[in-house]
C-alpha positions, 0 to 999 in steps of 0.5 A, a space after each residue: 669792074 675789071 678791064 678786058 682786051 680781045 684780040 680777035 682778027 674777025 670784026 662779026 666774032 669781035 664785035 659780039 664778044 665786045 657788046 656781050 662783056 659790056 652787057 655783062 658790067 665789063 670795059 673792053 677794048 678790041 683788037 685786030 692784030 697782035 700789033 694794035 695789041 701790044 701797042 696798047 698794052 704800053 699804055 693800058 694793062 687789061 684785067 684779062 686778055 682774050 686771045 684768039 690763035 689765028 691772026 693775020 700778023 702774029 699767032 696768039 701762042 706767039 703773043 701769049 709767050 710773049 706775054 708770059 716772057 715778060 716778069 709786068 704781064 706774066 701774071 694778067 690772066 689769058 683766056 685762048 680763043 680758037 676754032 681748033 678743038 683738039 686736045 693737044 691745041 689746047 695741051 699746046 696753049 696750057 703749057 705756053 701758060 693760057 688760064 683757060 682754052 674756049 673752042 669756037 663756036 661757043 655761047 655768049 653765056 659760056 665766055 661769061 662764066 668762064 671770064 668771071 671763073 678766071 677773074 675770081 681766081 686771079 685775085 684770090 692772093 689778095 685774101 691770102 696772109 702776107 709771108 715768104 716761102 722758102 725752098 733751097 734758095 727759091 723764095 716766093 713772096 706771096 704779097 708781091 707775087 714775086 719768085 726769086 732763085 738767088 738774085 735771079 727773078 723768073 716770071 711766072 704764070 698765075 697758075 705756075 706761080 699758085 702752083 709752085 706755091 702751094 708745092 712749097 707750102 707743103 713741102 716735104 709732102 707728095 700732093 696728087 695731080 688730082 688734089 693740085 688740079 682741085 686746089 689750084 684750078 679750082 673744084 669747078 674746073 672741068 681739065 684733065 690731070 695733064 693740065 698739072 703735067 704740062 704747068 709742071 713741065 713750063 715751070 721747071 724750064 724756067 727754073 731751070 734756065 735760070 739755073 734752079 735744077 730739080 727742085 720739083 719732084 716727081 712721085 711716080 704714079 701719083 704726083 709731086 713734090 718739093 724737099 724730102 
């Protein structure tokens, strides 16, 4: 059964989520602060991460940059926990590469459901056939889930690297915000076409800082594409 972290400050909500997720088959670890986290994190990478964004040392979208920053926790699954319901925290915690964005309060039954959507999600690459894709001098490999733009490596969210995938899959074909938001975050998924628009946005800036320009077009009115 998979391994989650929960770093959540207050000790009532914490202890809540931990006894839920082992009523549920999970092993779980809690957190109070960023730094006890990452501490951790050095000894034991979790399945999926649960992040609240207001702690006493550092804030969850600092910590999940940082997660997302580094090429051995890019892809762990991070599930934003925050008392702020505004669309544009959540436009904020989706575009830092968050899997998914719970707004407190929420039900025990819900972060289950969202939990167990999350984690299906993630290990699907491992039904899929071994092969590279290739794109310019982008080339993504889809058993080690790794993107290389000549020798440099870009560390890559979940969703930005089945993203960038499934672009260069269909290469040569403009695919719709719609049919991305379905294929990549799944026909369940309740988001809003912007979810694409802001995994677009993150994904050409780290491939454009490491120096792979233009390689995502944008069709518009519509939604993207790779190669002619």
């Amino acid at each position: 059964m998979a391994h989650i972290f929960c770093i959540e400050d207050d000790g009532g909500i914490r202890e809540l989520i931990l006894c839920a997720l082992q009523s549920g088959g999970y092993t779980v670890e809690g957190f109070s602060s960023g730094k006890k986290f990452f501490r951790r994190l050095q000894e034991k990478q979790p399945d999926l991460i649960l992040l609240d964004i207001m702690l006493p040392d550092e804030d969850g979208i600092s910590i999940l940059k940082r997660l997302k920053a580094e090429a051995l926790t890019a892809q762990i699954p991070v599930i934003m926990l925050s008392a702020k319901s505004t669309e544009i925290d959540k436009v904020i915690g989706l575009e830092n590469g968050a899997d998914d964005y719970i707004t407190k309060p929420f039900g025990i039954m819900e972060i289950l459901s969202r939990i167990k959507a999350v984690l299906r999600r993630s290990r699907s690459e491992t039904e899929k056939p071994s092969h590279l894709l290739k794109a310019e001098d982008v080339v993504l490999d889809l058993d080690r889930r790794s993107v290389f733009f000549e020798e440099h490596e870009l560390a890559l969210t979940y969703k930005e690297f089945e993203l960038l995938a499934h672009l260069m899959r269909n290469r040569g074909m403009a695919i719709s915000r719609d049919r991305l938001l379905e294929e990549v975050w799944g026909f369940q998924y309740e988001g809003e076409t912007r979810t694409v628009d802001a995994h677009i946005k993150t994904l050409r800036k780290k491939m454009d800082a490491a120096g792979c320009h233009n390689l995502i077009q944008t069709v518009r009115g519509y939604g993207y594409k790779i190669g002619d």
